[in-house]
Structures are given as C-alpha cells and as structure tokens.
TORDOMAR-194953 format. One record per residue (C-alpha): residue number from 1; residue in one letter; chain; x, y, z. Coordinates in nm, 3 decimals. Example, Ala and Ser with C-alpha at 12.3 -4.5 7.8 and 13.67 -1.06 7.14 Angstrom:
! TORDOMAR-194953
   n res chain    east   north      up
   1   A     A   1.230  -0.450   0.780
   2   S     A   1.367  -0.106   0.714
This chain:
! TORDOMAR-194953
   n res chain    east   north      up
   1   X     A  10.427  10.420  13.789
   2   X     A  10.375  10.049  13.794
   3   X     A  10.213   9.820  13.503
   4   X     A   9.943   9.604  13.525
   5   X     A   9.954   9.280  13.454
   6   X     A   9.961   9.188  13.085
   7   X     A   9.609   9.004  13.066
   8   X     A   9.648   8.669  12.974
   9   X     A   9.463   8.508  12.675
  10   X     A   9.159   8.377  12.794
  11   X     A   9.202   8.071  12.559
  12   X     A   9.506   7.907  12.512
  13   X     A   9.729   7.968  12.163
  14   X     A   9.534   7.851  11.870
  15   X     A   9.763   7.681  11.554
  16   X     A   9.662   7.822  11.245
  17   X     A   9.554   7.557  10.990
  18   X     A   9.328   7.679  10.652
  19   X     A   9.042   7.802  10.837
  20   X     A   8.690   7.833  10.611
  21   X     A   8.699   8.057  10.327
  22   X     A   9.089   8.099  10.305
  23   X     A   9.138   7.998   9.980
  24   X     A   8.806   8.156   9.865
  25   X     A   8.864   8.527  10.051
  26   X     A   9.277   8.483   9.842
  27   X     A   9.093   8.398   9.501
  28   X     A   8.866   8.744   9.554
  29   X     A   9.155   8.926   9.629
  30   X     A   9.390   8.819   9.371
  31   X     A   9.119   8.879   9.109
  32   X     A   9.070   9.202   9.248
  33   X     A   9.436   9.300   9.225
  34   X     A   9.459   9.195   8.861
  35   X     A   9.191   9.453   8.781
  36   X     A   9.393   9.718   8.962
  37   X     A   9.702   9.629   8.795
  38   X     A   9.513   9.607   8.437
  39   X     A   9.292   9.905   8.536
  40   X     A   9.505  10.138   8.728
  41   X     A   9.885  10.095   8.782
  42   X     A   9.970   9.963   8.413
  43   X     A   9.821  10.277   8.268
  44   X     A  10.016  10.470   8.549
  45   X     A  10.340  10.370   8.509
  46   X     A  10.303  10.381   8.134
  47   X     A  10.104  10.741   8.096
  48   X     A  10.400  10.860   8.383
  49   X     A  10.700  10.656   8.216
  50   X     A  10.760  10.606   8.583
  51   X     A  10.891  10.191   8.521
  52   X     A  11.270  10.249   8.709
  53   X     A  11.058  10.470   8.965
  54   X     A  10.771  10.271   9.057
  55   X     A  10.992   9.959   9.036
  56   X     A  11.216  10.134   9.337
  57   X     A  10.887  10.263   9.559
  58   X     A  10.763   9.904   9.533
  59   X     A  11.125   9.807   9.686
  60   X     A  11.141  10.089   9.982
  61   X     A  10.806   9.953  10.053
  62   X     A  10.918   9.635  10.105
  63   X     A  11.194   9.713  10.343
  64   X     A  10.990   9.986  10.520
  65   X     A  10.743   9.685  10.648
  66   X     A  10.957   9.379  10.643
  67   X     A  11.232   9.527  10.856
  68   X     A  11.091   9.761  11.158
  69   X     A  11.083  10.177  11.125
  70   X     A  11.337  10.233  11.387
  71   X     A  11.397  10.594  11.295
  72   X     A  11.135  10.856  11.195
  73   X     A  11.307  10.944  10.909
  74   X     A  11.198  10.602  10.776
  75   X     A  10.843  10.685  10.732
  76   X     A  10.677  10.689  10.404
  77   X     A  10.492  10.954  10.266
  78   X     A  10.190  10.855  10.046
  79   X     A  10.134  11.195   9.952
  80   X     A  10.163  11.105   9.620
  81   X     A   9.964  10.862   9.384
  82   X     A  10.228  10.614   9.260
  83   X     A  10.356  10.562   9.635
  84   X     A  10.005  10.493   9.756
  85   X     A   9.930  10.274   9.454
  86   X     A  10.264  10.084   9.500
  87   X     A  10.163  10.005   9.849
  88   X     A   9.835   9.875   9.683
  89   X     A   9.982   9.643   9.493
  90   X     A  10.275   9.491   9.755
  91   X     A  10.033   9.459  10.035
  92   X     A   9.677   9.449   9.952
  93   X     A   9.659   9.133   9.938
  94   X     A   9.827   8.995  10.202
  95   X     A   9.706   9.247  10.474
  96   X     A   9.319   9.191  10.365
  97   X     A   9.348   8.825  10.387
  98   X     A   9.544   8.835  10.744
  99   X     A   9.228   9.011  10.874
 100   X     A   9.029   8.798  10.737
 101   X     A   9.188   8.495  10.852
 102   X     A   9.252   8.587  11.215
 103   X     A   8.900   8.713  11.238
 104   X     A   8.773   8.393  11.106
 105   X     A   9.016   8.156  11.339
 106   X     A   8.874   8.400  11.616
 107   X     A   8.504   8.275  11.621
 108   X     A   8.642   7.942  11.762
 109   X     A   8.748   8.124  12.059
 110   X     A   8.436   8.350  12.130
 111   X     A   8.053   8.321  12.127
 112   X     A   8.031   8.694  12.030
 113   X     A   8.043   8.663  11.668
 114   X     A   7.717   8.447  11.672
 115   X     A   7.522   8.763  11.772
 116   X     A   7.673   8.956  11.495
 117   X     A   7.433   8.816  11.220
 118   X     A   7.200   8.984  11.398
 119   X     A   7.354   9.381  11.336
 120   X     A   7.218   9.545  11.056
 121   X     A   7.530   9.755  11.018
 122   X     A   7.897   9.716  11.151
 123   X     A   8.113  10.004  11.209
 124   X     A   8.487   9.899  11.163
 125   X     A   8.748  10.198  11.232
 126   X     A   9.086  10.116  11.105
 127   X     A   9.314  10.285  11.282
 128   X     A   9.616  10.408  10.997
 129   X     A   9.387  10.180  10.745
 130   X     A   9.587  10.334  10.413
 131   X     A   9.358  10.195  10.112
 132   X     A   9.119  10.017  10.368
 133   X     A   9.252   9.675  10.373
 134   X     A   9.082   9.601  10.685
 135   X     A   8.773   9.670  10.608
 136   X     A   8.790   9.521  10.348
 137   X     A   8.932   9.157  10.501
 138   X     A   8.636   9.236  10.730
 139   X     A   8.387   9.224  10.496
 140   X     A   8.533   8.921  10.348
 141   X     A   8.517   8.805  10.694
 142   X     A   8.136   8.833  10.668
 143   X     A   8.081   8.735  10.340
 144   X     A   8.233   8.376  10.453
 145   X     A   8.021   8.372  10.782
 146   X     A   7.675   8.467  10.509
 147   X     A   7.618   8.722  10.705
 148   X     A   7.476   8.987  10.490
 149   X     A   7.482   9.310  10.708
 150   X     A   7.623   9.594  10.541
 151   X     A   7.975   9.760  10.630
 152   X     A   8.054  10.102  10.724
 153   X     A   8.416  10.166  10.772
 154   X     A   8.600  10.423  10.925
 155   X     A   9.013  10.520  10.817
 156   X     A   9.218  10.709  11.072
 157   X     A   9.540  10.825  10.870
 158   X     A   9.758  11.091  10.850
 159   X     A   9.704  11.105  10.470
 160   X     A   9.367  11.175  10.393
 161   X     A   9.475  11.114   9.985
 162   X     A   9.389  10.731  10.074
 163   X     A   9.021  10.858  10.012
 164   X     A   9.083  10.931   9.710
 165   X     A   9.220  10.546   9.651
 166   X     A   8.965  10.374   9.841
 167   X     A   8.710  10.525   9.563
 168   X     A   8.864  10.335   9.310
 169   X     A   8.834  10.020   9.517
 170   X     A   8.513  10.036   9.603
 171   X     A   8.404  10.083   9.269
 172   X     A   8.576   9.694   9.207
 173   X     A   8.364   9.588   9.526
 174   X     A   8.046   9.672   9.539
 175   X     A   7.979   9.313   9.623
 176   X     A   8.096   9.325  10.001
 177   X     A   7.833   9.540  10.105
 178   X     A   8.085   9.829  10.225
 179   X     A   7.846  10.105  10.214
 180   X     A   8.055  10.336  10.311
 181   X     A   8.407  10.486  10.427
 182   X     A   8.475  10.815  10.593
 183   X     A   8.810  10.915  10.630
 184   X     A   8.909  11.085  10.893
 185   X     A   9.295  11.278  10.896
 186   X     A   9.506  11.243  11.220
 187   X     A   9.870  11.164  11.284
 188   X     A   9.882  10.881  11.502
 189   X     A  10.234  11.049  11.649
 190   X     A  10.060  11.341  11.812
 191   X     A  10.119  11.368  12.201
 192   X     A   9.816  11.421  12.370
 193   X     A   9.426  11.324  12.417
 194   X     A   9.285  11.253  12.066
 195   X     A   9.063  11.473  11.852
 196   X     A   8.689  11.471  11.925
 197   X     A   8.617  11.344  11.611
 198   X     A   8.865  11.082  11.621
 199   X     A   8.738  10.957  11.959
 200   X     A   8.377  10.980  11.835
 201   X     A   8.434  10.740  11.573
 202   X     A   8.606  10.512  11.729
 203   X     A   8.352  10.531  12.010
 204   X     A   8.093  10.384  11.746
 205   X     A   8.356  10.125  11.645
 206   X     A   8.211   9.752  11.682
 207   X     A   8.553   9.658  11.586
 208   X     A   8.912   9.867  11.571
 209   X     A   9.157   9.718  11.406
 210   X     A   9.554   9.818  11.402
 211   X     A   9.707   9.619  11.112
 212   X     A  10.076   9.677  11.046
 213   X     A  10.053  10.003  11.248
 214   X     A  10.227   9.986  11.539
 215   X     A  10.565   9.881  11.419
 216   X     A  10.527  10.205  11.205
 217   X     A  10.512  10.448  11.563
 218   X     A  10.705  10.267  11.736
 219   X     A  11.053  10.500  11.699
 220   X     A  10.766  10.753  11.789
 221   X     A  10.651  10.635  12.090
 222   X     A  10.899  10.446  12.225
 223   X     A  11.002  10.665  12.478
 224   X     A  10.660  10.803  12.617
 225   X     A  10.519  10.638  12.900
 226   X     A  10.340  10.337  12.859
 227   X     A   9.988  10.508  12.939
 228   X     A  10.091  10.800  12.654
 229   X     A  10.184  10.572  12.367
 230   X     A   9.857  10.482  12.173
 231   X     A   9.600  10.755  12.319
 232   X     A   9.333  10.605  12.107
 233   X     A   9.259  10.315  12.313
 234   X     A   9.109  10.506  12.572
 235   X     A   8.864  10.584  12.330
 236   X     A   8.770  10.224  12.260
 237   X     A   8.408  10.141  12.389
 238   X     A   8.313   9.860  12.636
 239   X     A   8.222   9.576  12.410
 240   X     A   8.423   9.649  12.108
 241   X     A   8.700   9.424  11.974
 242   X     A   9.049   9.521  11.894
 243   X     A   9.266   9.300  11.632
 244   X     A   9.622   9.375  11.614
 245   X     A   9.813   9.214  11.386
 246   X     A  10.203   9.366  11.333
 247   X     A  10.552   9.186  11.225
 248   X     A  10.632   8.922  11.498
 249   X     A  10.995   9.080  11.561
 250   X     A  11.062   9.397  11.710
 251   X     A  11.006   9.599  11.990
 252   X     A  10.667   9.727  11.906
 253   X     A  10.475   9.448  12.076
 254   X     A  10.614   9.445  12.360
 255   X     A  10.507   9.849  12.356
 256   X     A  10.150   9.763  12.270
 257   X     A  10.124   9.517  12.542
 258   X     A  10.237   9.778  12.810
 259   X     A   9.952   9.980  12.695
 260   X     A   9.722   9.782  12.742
 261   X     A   9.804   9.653  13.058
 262   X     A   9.816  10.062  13.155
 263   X     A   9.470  10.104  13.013
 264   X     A   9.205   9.936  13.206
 265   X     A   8.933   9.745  13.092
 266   X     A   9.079   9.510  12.819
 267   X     A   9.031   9.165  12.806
 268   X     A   9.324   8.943  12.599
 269   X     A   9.112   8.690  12.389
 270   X     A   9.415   8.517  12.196
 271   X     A   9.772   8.646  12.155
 272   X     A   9.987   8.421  11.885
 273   X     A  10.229   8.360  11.617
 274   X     A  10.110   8.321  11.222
 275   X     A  10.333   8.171  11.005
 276   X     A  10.015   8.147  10.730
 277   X     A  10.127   8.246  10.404
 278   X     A   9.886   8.411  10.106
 279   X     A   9.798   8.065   9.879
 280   X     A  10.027   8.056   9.615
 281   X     A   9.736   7.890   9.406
 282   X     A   9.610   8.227   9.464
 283   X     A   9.928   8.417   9.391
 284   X     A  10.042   8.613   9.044
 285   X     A  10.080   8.442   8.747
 286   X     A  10.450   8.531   8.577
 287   X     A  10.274   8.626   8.265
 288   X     A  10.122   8.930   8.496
 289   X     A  10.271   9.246   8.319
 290   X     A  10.442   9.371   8.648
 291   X     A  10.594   9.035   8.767
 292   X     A  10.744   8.992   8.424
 293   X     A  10.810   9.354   8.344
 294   X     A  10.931   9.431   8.686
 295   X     A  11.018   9.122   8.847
 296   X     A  10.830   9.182   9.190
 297   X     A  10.550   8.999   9.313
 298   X     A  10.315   9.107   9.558
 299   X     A  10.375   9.042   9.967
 300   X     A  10.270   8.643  10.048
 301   X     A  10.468   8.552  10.292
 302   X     A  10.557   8.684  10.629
 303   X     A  10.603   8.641  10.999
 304   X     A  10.306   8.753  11.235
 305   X     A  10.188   8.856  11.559
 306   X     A   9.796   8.865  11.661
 307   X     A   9.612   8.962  11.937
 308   X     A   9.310   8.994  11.981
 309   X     A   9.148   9.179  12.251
 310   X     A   8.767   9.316  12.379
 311   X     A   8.754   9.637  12.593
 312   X     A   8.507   9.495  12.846
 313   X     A   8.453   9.804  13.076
C-alpha cells in the first residue's frame, strides 16, 4: 500500500513568543500544584514513609518521558496511588500549560475558534489524558479567551484509577467550569477497530487531544501498518480538531504523520517546534517541602512537537 501525501500546514510555521494569558494560565497552575503538594502528596509520603520511594518514581518518571519508550517493558503502571500522584506533580504543570499555549497560539491561524463562544458546552476527549491535564489546559484555554461555556471532558486510559485522581482535582477547580469527566478504560495498544463506546465519545469530541501519548505506543505500534497504528482517528468526526503535542525527537512523529496521511479527511493546520519553557516566575519556590526535602522540581523545560490538525470530512 502507498501513503498519501503528508498534508501540508495550511499556514506557514508560527514562532512561539508569550502568547495572552501565559504567564496568567502558569500562575493558576503553580498555585494549584502547591495545594496538591500541601494537601495531598506531603501527607502521602509522610502517612506511607515512602520519601526514598516516591523520590525514585518521581525519577523513572522523568526518564520514561524525557527519553522515548522504545521497549514495552518501559511502560509505567499507575496502578498505584503514589505513581499516579508522582506523575501529578512532575508533569502537571507543564503538560496543562503546553495545551494551553498551543491552543491559544492556534486562534491566529484559524477563524474557528471565534464561533466557539457561541457553544454552550465543549466536549474535549483526551485520548490517554492520565489526571486530565488537557482538559484542564483547555479550560484555561477558555478562561483566557472569556469564554464562559462550561467543559465536559472525556479520559481514554488504560487505567481507569486516574478517576479516582481527577476527583481530587476538580475539587481545587471548580472555577474552570469543568462540569464533568467520564472516564472511559481502553488500552490504546489493542489491535483492532475501537470499542463502541470509545468511538462514541470521541465521535462527540469538539476537540481530541493526544498529549505526550504517542511517544508512549510507539514500541507498540511501530511495526503495524500505517493505517493500523492509532485506530482511534477513524473515529474522529468531520469538524473536530486534533492537537498533538509529543517530545520533538524520536520516531513517533514520523508514525503519527503516516497515519494521518493513511486516514482520509484531515486537514494539517500548523505542524512546529516549541522550545517554550513553563515561566520560572511561575516555577517552585526552594522553600517548597519537596524541592528542598527531595531535591526535584517539577517538569519546565522541554523540547516539543505540535500539530494541529481538523478532520474535515
């Protein structure tokens, strides 16, 4: 079988600079984070005695998503609270505000987005969303737009237990308008058609968004044909919006381009490089207890890749 033509961005690369609520959306979230540290993971580690423990998850989390899963046995389990809650704290953060910032940067490159003040309520799916960080950069995303239509989210993961963590964020942003968040359990690795309720609610999906998710199938799906790798995009409605946003190196987008260029109907709106970092203004004092007890500070810096795409029939 032969590929299709990658579809070219339909504007050219846009540079990055501080877009409109940057600074604002990093000042939410790193007040946000202090809560859950105070809150949530302080009384954790210390009710657990878990410090050497959760001090080495927050380190294989680190390499897990700074250098690509190139073997399945790489794959984290979040089973388990601490692991899930350590992944909080690295990358909560950072992965919120990269939505929000690419979505923002996007509405230079798209009249869409003016019709969106007009939906009452937006259905976001994030496709292996974890703790929701997408939805919730999305709803930042809004919130620096004014536009005050509420949020119901969707979570395709193979761990379900991420429910059980997005109830303790939600209760620290009731602000956003995120109504609501159904998660829905699926492992992204299975060979086949999807589910029929995966496909229905992405279906209903104004926007999908695959955040730091394909770099974690990619020894997966490396080897299936291009047309067999993500099986969920056939499931994306005309009109919806897709924003991927992975590590720039690695083989994985290279594999997510040859997908879409096997599945018909997409439309490339902007495909570029992010060098943006989280703003250090914004970033962990040392007098937090687990940057001075621990000596780790959350994820701020990194090198991206974002696309963003609209299925268009």
């Amino acid at each position: 079988m032969s590929y299709l033509p990658y579809p070219p961005p339909v504007h050219p690369l846009p540079i990055l600079v501080k877009p409109p609520g940057y600074d604002e959306s990093a000042g939410y979230l790193r007040h946000l984070l202090d809560e859950i540290e105070r809150d949530i993971i302080m009384p954790l580690i210390i009710r657990n005695h878990v410090t050497v423990p959760f001090k080495e998850l927050l380190k294989r989390i680190v390499d897990s998503y700074n250098v690509n899963l190139t073997t399945p046995n790489e794959r984290l389990d979040f089973g388990d609270s601490p692991t899930r809650w350590a992944y909080v704290y690295v990358f909560l953060m950072r992965h919120s505000h990269l939505v929000h910032t690419a979505l923002v940067e996007m509405t230079k490159f798209t009249q869409n987005f003016v019709s969106w003040q007009y939906v009452r309520t937006f259905d976001v799916c994030a496709i292996g969303g974890g703790p929701a960080t997408d939805i919730l950069g999305f709803a930042l995303f809004l919130k620096t737009l004014n536009i005050s239509s509420d949020v119901q989210g969707t979570v395709i993961d193979k761990c379900g237990e991420w429910g059980d963590t997005w109830t303790s964020l939600h209760a620290r942003t009731s602000d956003l308008n995120i109504k609501n968040i159904d998660y829905v359990t699926y492992d992204l690795t299975s060979e086949g058609n999807v589910p029929d309720e995966v496909a229905t609610k992405i279906r209903r999906a104004h926007l999908v968004t695959l955040t730091k998710v394909v770099s974690s199938l990619s020894a997966f799906v490396c080897k299936r044909p291009a047309h067999l790798r993500f099986p969920f995009l056939r499931a994306i409605s005309p009109g919806t919006f897709v924003l991927f946003i992975d590590n720039e190196s690695g083989p994985h987008n290279g594999l997510f381009r040859e997908a879409v260029s096997y599945t018909s109907g997409f439309r490339v709106i902007a495909d570029f490089h992010s060098d943006m970092a989280f703003p250090s203004v914004s970033g962990p004092s040392p007098n937090h207890p687990l940057v001075g007890w621990l000596s780790f500070f959350p994820a701020k810096i990194g090198s991206n890749r974002i696309i963003f795409l609209q299925k268009v029939c």
